[in-house]
ZADO-1210 file (C-alpha; in nm, 4 decimals, padded with zeros to 6 digits):
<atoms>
<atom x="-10.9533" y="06.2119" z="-16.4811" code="UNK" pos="1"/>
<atom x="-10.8686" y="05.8674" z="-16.3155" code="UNK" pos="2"/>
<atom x="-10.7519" y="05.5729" z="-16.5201" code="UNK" pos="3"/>
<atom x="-10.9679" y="05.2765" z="-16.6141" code="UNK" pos="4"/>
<atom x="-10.6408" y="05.0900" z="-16.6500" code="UNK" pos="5"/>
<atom x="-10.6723" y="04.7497" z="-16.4543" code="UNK" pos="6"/>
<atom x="-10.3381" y="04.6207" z="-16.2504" code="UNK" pos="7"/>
<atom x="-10.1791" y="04.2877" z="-16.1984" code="UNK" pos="8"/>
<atom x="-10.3995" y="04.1899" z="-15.9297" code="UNK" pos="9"/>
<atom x="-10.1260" y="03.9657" z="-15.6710" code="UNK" pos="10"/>
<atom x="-10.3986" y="03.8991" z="-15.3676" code="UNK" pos="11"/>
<atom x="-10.7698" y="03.9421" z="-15.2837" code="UNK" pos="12"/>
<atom x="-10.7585" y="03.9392" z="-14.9074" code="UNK" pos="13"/>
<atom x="-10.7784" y="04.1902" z="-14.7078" code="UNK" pos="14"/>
<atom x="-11.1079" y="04.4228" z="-14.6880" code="UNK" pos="15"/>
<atom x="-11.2956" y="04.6047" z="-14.9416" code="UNK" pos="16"/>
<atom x="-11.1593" y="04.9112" z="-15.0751" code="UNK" pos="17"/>
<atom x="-11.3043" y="04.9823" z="-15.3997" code="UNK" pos="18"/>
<atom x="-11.3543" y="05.2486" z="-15.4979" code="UNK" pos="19"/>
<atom x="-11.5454" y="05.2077" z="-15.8108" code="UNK" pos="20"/>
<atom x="-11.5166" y="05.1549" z="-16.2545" code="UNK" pos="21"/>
<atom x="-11.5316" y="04.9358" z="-16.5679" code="UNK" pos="22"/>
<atom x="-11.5442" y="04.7366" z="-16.9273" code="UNK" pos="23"/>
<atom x="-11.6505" y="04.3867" z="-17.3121" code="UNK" pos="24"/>
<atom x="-11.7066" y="04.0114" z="-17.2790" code="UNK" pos="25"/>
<atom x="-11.9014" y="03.8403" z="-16.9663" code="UNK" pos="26"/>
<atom x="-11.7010" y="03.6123" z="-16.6999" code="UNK" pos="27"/>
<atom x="-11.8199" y="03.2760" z="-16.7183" code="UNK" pos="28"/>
<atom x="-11.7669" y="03.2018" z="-16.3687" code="UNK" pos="29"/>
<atom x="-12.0637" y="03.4209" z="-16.3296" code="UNK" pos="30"/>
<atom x="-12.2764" y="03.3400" z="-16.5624" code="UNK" pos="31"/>
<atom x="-12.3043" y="03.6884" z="-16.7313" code="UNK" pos="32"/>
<atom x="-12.4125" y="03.7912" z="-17.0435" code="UNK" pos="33"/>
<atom x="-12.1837" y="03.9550" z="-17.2857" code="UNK" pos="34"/>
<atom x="-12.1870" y="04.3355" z="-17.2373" code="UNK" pos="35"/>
<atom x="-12.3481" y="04.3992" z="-17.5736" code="UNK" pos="36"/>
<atom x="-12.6412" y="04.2426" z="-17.4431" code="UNK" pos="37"/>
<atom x="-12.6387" y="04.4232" z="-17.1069" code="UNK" pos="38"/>
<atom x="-12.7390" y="04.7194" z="-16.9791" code="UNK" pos="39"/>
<atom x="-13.0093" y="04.9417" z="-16.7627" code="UNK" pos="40"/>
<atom x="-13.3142" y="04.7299" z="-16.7646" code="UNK" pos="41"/>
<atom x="-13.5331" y="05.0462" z="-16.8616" code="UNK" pos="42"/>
<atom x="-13.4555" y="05.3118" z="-17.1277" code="UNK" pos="43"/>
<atom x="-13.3823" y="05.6420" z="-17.0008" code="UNK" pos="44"/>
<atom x="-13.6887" y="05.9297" z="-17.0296" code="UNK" pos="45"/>
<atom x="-13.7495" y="05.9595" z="-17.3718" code="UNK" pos="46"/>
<atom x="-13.5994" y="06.2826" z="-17.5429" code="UNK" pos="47"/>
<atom x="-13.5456" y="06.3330" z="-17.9543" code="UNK" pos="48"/>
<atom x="-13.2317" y="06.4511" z="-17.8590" code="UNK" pos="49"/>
<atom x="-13.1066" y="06.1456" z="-17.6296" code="UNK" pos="50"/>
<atom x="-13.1481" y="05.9696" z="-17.9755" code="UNK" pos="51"/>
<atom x="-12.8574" y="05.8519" z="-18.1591" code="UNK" pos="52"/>
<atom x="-13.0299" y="05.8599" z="-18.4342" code="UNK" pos="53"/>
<atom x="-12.7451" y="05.8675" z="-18.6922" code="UNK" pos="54"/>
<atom x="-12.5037" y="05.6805" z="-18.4609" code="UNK" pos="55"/>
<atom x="-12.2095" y="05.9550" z="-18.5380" code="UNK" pos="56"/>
<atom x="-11.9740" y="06.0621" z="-18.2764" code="UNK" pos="57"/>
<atom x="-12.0983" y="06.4398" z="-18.3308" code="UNK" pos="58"/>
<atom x="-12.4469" y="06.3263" z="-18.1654" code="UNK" pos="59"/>
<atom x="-12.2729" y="06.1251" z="-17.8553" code="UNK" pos="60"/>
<atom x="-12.0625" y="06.4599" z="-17.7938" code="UNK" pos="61"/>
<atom x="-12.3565" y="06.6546" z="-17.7918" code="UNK" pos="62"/>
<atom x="-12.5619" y="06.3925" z="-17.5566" code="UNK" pos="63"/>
<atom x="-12.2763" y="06.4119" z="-17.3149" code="UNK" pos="64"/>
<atom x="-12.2489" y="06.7700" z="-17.3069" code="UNK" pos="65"/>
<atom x="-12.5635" y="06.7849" z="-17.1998" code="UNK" pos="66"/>
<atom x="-12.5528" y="06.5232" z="-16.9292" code="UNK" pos="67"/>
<atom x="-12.2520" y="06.5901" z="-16.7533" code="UNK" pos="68"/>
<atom x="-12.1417" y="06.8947" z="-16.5522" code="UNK" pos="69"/>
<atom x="-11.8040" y="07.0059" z="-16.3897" code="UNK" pos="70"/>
<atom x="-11.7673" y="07.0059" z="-16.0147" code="UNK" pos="71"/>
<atom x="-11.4916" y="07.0831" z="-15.7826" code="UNK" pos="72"/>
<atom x="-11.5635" y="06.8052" z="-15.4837" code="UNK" pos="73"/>
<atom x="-11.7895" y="06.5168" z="-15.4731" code="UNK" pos="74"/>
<atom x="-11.9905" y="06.3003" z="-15.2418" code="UNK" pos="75"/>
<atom x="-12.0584" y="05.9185" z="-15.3491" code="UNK" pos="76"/>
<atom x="-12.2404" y="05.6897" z="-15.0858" code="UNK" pos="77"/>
<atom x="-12.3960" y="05.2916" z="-15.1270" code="UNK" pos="78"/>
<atom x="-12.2812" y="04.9505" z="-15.0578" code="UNK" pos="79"/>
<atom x="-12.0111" y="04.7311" z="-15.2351" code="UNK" pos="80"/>
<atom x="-12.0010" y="04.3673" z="-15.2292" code="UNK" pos="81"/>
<atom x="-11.7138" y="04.1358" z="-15.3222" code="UNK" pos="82"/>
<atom x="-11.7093" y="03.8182" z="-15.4402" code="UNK" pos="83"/>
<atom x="-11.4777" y="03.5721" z="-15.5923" code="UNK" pos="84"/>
<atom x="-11.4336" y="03.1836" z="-15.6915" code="UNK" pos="85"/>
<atom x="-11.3707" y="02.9633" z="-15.4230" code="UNK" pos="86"/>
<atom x="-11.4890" y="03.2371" z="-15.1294" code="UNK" pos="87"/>
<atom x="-11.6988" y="03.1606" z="-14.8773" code="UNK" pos="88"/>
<atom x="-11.9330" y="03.3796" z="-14.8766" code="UNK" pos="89"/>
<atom x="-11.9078" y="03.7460" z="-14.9657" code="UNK" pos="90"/>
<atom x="-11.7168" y="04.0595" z="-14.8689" code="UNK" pos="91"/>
<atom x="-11.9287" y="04.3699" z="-14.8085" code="UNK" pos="92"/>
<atom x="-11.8970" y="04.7039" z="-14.6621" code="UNK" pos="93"/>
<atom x="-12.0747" y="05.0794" z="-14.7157" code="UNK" pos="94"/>
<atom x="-11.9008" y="05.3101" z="-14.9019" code="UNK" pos="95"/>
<atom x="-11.8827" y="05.7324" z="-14.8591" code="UNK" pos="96"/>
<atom x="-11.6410" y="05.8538" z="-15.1538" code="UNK" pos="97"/>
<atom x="-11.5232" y="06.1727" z="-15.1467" code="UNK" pos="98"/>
<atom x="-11.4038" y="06.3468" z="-15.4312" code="UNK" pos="99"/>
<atom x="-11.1758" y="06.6999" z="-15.4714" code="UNK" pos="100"/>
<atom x="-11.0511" y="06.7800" z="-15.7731" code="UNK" pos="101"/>
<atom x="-10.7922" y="06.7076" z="-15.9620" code="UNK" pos="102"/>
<atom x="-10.7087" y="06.4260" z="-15.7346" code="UNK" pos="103"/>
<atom x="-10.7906" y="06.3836" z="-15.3931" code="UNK" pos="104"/>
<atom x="-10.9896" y="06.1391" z="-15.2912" code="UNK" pos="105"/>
<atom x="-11.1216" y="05.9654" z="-14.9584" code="UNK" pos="106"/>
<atom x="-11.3238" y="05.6162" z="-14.9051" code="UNK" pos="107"/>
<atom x="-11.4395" y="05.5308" z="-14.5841" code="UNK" pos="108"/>
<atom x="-11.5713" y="05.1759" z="-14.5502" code="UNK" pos="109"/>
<atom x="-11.7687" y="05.0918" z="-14.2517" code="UNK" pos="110"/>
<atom x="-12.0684" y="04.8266" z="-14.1355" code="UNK" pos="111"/>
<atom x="-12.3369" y="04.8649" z="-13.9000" code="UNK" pos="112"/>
<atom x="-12.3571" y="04.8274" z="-13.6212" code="UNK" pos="113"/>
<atom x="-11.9615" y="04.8446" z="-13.5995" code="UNK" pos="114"/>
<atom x="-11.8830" y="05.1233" z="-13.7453" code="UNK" pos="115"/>
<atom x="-11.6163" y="05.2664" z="-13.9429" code="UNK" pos="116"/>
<atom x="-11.3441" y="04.9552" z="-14.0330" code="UNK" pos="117"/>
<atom x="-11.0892" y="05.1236" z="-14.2654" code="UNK" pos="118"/>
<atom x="-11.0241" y="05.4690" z="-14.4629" code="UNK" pos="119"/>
<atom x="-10.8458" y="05.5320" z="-14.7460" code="UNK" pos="120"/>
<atom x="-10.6982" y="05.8520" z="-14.9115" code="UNK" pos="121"/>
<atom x="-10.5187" y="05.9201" z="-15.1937" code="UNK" pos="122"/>
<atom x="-10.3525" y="06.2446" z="-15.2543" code="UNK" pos="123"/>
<atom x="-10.1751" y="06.3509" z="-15.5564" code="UNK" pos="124"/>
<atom x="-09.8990" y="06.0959" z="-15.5709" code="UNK" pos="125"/>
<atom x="-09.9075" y="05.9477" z="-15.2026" code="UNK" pos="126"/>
<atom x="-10.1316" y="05.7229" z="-14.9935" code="UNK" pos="127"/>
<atom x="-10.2293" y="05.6012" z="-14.7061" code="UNK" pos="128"/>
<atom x="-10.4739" y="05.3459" z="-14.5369" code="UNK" pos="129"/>
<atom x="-10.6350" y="05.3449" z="-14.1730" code="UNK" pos="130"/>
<atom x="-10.7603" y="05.0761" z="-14.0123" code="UNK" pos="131"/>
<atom x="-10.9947" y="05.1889" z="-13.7288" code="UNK" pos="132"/>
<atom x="-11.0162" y="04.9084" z="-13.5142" code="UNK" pos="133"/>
<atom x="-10.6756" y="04.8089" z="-13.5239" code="UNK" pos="134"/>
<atom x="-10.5575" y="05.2071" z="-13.4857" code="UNK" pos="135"/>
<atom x="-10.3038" y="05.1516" z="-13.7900" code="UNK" pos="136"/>
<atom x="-10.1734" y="05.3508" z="-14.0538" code="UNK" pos="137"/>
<atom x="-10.0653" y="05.2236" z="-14.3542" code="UNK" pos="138"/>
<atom x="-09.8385" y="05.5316" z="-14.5798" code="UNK" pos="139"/>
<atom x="-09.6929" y="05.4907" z="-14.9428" code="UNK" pos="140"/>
<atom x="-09.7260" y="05.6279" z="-15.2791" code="UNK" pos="141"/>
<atom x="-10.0175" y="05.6116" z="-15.4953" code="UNK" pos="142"/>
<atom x="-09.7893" y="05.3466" z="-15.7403" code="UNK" pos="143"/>
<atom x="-09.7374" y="05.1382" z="-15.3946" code="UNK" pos="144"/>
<atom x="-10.1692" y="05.1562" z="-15.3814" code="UNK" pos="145"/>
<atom x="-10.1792" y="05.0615" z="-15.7074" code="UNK" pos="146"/>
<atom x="-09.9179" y="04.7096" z="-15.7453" code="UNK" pos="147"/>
<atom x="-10.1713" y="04.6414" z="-15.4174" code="UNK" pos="148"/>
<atom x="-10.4957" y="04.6890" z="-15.5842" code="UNK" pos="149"/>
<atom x="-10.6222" y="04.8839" z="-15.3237" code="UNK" pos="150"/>
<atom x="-10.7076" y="04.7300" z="-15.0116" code="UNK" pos="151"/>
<atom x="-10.8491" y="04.4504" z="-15.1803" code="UNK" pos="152"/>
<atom x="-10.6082" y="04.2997" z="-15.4545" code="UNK" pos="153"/>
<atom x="-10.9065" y="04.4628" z="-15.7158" code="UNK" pos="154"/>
<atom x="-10.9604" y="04.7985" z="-15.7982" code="UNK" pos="155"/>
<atom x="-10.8304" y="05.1257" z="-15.6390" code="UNK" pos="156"/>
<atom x="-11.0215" y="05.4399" z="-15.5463" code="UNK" pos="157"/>
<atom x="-10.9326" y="05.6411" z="-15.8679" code="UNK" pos="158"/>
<atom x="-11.0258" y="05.3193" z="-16.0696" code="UNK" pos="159"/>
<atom x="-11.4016" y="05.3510" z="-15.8773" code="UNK" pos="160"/>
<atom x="-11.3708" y="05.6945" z="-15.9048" code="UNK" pos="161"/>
<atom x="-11.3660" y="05.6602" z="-16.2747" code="UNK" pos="162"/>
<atom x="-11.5873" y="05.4482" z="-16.3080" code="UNK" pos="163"/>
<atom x="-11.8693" y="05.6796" z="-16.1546" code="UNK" pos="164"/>
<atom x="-11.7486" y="05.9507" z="-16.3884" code="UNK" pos="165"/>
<atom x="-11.7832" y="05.7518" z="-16.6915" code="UNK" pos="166"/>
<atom x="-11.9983" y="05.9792" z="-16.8670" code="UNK" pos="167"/>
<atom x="-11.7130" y="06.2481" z="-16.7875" code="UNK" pos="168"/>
<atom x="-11.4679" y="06.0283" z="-16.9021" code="UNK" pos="169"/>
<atom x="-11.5834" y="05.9388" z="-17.2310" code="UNK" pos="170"/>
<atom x="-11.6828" y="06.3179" z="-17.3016" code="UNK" pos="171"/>
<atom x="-11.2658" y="06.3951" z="-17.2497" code="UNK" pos="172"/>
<atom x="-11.1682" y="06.1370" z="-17.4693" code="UNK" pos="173"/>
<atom x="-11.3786" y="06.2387" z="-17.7300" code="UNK" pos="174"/>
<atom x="-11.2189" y="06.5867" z="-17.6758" code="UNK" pos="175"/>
<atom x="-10.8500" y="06.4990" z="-17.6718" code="UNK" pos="176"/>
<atom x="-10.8497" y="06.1908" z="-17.9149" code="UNK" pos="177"/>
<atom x="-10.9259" y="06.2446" z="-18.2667" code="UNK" pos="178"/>
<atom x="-10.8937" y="05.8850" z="-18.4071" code="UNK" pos="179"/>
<atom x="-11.1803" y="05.5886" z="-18.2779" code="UNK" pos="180"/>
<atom x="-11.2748" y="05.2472" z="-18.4232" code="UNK" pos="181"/>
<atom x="-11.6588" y="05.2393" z="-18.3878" code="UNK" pos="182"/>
<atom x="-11.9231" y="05.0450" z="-18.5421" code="UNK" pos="183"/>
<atom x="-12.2894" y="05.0712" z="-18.5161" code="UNK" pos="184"/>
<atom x="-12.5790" y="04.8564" z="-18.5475" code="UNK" pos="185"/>
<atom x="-13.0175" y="04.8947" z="-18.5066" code="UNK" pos="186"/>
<atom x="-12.9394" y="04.9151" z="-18.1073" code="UNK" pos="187"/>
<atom x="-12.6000" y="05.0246" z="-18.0008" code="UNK" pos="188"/>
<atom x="-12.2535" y="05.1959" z="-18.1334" code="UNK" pos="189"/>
<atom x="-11.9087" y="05.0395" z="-18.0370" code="UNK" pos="190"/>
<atom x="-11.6593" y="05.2575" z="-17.9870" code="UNK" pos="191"/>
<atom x="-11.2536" y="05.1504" z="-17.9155" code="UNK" pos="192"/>
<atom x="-10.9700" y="05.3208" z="-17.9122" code="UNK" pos="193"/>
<atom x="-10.5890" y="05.1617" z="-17.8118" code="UNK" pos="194"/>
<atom x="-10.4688" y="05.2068" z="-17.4767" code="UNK" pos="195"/>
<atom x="-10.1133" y="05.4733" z="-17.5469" code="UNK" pos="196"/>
<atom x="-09.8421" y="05.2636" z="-17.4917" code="UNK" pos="197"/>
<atom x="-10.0171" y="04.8960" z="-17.4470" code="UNK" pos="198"/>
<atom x="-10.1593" y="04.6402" z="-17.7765" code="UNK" pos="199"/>
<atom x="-10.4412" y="04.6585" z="-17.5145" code="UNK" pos="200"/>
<atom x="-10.7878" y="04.7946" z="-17.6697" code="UNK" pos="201"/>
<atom x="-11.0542" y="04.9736" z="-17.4616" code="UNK" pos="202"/>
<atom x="-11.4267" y="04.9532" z="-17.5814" code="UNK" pos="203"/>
<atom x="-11.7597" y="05.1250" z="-17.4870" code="UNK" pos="204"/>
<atom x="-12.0908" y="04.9800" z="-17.5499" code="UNK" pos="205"/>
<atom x="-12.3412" y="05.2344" z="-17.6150" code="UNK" pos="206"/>
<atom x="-12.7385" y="05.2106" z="-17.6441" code="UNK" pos="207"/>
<atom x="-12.8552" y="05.4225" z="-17.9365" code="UNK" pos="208"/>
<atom x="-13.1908" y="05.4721" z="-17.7948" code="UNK" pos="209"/>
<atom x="-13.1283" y="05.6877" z="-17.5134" code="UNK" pos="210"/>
<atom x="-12.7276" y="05.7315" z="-17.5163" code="UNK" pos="211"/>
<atom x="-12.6275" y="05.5257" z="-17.2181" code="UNK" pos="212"/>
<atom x="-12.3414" y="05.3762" z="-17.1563" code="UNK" pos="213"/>
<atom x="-12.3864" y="05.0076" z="-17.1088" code="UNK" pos="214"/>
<atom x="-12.0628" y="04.8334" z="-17.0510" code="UNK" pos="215"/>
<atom x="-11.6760" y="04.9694" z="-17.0853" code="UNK" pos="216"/>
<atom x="-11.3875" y="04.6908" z="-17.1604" code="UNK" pos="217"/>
<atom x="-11.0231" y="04.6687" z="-17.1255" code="UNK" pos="218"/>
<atom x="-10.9093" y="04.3477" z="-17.3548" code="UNK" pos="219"/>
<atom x="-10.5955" y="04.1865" z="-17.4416" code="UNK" pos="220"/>
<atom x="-10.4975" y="04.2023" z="-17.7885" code="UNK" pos="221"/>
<atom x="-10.5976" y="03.8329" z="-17.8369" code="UNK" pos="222"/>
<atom x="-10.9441" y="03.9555" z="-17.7060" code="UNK" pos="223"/>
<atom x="-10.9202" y="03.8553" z="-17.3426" code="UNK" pos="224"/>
<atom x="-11.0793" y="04.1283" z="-17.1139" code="UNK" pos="225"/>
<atom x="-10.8679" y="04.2428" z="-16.8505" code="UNK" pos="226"/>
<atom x="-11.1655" y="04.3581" z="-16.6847" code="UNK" pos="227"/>
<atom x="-11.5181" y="04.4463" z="-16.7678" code="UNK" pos="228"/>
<atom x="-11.7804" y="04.7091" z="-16.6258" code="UNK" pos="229"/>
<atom x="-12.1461" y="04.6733" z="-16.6880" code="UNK" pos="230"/>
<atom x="-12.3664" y="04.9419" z="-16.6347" code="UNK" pos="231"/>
<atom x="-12.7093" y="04.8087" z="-16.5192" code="UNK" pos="232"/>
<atom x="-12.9018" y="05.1811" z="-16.3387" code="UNK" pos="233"/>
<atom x="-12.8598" y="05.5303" z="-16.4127" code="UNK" pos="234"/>
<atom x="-13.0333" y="05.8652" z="-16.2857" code="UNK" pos="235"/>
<atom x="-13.0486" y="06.2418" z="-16.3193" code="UNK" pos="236"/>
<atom x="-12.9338" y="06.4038" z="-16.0582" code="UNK" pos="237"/>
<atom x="-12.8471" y="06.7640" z="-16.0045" code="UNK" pos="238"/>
<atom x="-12.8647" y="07.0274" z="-16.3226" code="UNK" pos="239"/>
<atom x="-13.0481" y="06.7164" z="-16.5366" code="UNK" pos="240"/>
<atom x="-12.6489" y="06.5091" z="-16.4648" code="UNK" pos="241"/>
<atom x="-12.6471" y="06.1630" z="-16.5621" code="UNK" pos="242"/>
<atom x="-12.4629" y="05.9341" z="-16.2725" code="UNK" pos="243"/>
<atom x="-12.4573" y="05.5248" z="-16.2614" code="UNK" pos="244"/>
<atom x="-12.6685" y="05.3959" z="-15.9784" code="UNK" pos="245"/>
<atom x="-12.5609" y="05.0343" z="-16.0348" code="UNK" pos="246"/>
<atom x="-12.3011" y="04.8876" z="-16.2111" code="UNK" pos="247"/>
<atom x="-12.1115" y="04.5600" z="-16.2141" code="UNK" pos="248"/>
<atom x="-11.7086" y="04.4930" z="-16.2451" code="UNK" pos="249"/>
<atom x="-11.5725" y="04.1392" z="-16.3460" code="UNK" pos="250"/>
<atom x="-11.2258" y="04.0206" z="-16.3350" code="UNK" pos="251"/>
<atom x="-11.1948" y="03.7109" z="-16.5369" code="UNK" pos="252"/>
<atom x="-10.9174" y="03.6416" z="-16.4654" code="UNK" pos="253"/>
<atom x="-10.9383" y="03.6762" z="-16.0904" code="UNK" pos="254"/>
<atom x="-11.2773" y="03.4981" z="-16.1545" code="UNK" pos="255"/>
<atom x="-11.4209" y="03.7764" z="-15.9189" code="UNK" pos="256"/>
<atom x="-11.6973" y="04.0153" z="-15.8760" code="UNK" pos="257"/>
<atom x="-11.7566" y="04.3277" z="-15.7352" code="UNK" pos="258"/>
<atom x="-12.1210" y="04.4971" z="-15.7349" code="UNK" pos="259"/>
<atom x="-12.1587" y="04.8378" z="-15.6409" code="UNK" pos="260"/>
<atom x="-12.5006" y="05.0430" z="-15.5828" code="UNK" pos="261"/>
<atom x="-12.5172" y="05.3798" z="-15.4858" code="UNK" pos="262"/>
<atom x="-12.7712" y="05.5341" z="-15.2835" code="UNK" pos="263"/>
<atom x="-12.7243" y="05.9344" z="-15.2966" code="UNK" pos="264"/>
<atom x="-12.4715" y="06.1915" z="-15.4908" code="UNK" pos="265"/>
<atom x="-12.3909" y="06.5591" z="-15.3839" code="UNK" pos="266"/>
<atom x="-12.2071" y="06.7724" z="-15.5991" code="UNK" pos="267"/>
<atom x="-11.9800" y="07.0090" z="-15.4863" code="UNK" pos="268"/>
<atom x="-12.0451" y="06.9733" z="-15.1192" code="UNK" pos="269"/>
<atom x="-11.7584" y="07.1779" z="-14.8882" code="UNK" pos="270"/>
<atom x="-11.5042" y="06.9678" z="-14.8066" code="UNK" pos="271"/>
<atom x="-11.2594" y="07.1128" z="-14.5702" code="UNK" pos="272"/>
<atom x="-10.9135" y="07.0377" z="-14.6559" code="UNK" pos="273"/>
<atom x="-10.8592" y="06.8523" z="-14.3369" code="UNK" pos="274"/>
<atom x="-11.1139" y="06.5255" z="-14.5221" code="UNK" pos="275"/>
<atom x="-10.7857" y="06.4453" z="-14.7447" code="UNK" pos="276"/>
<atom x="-10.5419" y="06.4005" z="-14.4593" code="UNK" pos="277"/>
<atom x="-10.4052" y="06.1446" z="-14.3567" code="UNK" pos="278"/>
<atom x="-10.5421" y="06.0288" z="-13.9840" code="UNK" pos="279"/>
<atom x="-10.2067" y="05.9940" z="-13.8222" code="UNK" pos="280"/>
<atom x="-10.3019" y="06.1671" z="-13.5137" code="UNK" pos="281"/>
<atom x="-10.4948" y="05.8915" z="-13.4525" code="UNK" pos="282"/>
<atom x="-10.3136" y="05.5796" z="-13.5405" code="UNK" pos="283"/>
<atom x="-10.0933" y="05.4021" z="-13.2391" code="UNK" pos="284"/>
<atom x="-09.8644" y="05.2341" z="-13.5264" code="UNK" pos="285"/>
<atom x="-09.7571" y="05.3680" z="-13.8338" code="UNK" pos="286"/>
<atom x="-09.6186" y="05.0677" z="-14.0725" code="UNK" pos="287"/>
<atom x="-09.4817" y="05.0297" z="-14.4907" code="UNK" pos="288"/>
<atom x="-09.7731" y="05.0967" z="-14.6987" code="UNK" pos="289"/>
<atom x="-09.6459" y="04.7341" z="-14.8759" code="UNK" pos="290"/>
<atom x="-09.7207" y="04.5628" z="-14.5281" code="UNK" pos="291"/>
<atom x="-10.0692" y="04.6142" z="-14.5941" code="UNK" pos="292"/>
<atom x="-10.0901" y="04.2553" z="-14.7965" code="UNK" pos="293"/>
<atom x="-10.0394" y="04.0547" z="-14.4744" code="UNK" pos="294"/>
<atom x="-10.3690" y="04.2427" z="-14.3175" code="UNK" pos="295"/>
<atom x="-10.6979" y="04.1009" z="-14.3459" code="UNK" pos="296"/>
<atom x="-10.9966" y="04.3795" z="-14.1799" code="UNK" pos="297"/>
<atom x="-11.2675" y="04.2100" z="-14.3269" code="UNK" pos="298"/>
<atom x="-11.3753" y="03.8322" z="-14.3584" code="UNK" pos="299"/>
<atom x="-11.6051" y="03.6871" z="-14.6294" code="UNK" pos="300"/>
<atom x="-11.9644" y="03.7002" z="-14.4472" code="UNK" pos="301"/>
<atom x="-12.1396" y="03.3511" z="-14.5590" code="UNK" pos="302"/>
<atom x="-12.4836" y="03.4750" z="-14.3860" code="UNK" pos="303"/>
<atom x="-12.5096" y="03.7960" z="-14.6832" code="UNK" pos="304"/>
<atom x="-12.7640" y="03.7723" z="-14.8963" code="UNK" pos="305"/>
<atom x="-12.8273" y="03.9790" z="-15.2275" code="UNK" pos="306"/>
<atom x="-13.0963" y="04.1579" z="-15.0725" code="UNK" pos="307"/>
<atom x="-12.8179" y="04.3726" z="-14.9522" code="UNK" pos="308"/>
<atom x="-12.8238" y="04.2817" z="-14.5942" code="UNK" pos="309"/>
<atom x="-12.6805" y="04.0326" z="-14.3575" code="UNK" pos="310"/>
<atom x="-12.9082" y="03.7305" z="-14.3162" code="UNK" pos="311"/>
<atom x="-13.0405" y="03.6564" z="-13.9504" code="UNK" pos="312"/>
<atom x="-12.8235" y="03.4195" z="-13.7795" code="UNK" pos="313"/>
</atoms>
């Protein structure tokens, strides 16, 4: 399973890779509430045995095992949008994740009416990025990807990818980790665990009333988040699986936002294994993987609107 793990973000230029992911305290900048009192805005169908009623860790396994299913490949489409102190205006792009397990993965951003702008794939421990219009290719490792942030100084595709899968995730650690901190109160548990190898601590907020997840932190041990996911949408998919629809990251300390909503999910969809390689067929230039900081595919668009489409000129 991808890492939650946030990176030392050096830049946010450049386009909008993003993949998609998560976390405990709001960002001021934005004016968000703290994750505790965040969440979906309705309550999940109502089932005696969504109910947390005890608020033990024995009911959230079950509740998980239950909502989550294992797949091979998957397909994640919708629309992120950037934004950040100081920008003018916002970044945007549509998204189309793909998904092979353990780790492959492919995002292709794109905007109508242009087209496809950029791809990205990681695969096992390399990576590469392909700018369409500009017919480059960017190849590296994964770690390379990662001291980036991606393509845009925030989050990398297994970071997204994680953060889609959070009801996966959670169910592993649960599996593999034995000792928690958790509390619980009327309305949610709080679960946190330390982060092997870091004084960081990792935290999940968790509605007792139907068993969704409602934010995920990463925070310093001075209580600083590192970064913060809020969960605001969920819905059953396939097989009665529980997937976020619509879920918020914050970066406090890159005083930036990223919003991502997704429009569909397939599960296990064939993917041949020519979708995870790298386009270099295609490319007329073939540079560094680190040479992709001094590129900048897409501007911030000051005529978006939160409507989730460009404004009329």
């Amino acid at each position: 399973m991808p890492s939650l793990l946030p990176f030392r973000s050096r830049f946010f230029p450049f386009l909008a890779l993003v993949a998609m992911l998560a976390l405990t305290a709001g960002c001021g900048v934005f004016g968000r509430k703290k994750p505790a009192e965040t969440g979906p805005d309705s309550v999940l169908p109502p089932r005696p045995d969504y109910l947390l009623a005890e608020g033990t860790l024995d009911e959230l396994k079950a509740v998980l095992d239950q909502r989550t299913r294992s797949h091979q490949t998957m397909q994640a489409v919708g629309r992120i949008v950037m934004e950040q102190e100081g920008m003018d205006g916002k970044i945007w792009f549509d998204a189309n994740l793909l998904h092979r397990t353990p780790d492959d993965i492919r995002l292709r951003g794109s905007r109508v009416p242009v087209g496809t702008i950029f791809e990205v794939l990681t695969l096992q421990d390399s990576a590469c990025v392909y700018l369409n219009r500009e017919k480059e290719l960017f190849v590296g490792t994964l770690q390379e990807l990662q001291e980036l942030g991606g393509v845009t100084g925030l989050l990398t595709p297994r970071q997204m990818l994680s953060a889609l899968l959070i009801n996966h995730d959670l169910k592993r650690r649960l599996e593999v980790r034995s000792e928690w901190m958790f509390g619980v109160n009327e309305e949610t548990m709080l679960l946190s665990q330390e982060i092997p190898g870091s004084e960081r601590v990792m935290s999940w907020t968790i509605r007792r009333e139907d068993a969704a997840v409602t934010s995920v932190a990463i925070q310093q041990p001075n209580g600083v988040p590192d970064l913060v996911v809020e969960y605001e949408d969920y819905e059953f998919i396939d097989a009665g699986e529980l997937m976020p629809m619509e879920l918020t990251v914050l970066l406090p300390q890159s005083a930036a936002k990223v919003s991502v909503k997704l429009s569909k999910y397939r599960m296990d969809p064939p993917l041949v294994d020519a979708v995870f390689q790298c386009p270099d067929g295609k490319a007329e230039a073939i540079y560094p993987l680190e040479e992709l900081a001094n590129r900048q595919a897409l501007e911030p668009d000051a005529n978006y609107t939160d409507e989730g489409a460009p404004a009329a000129p």
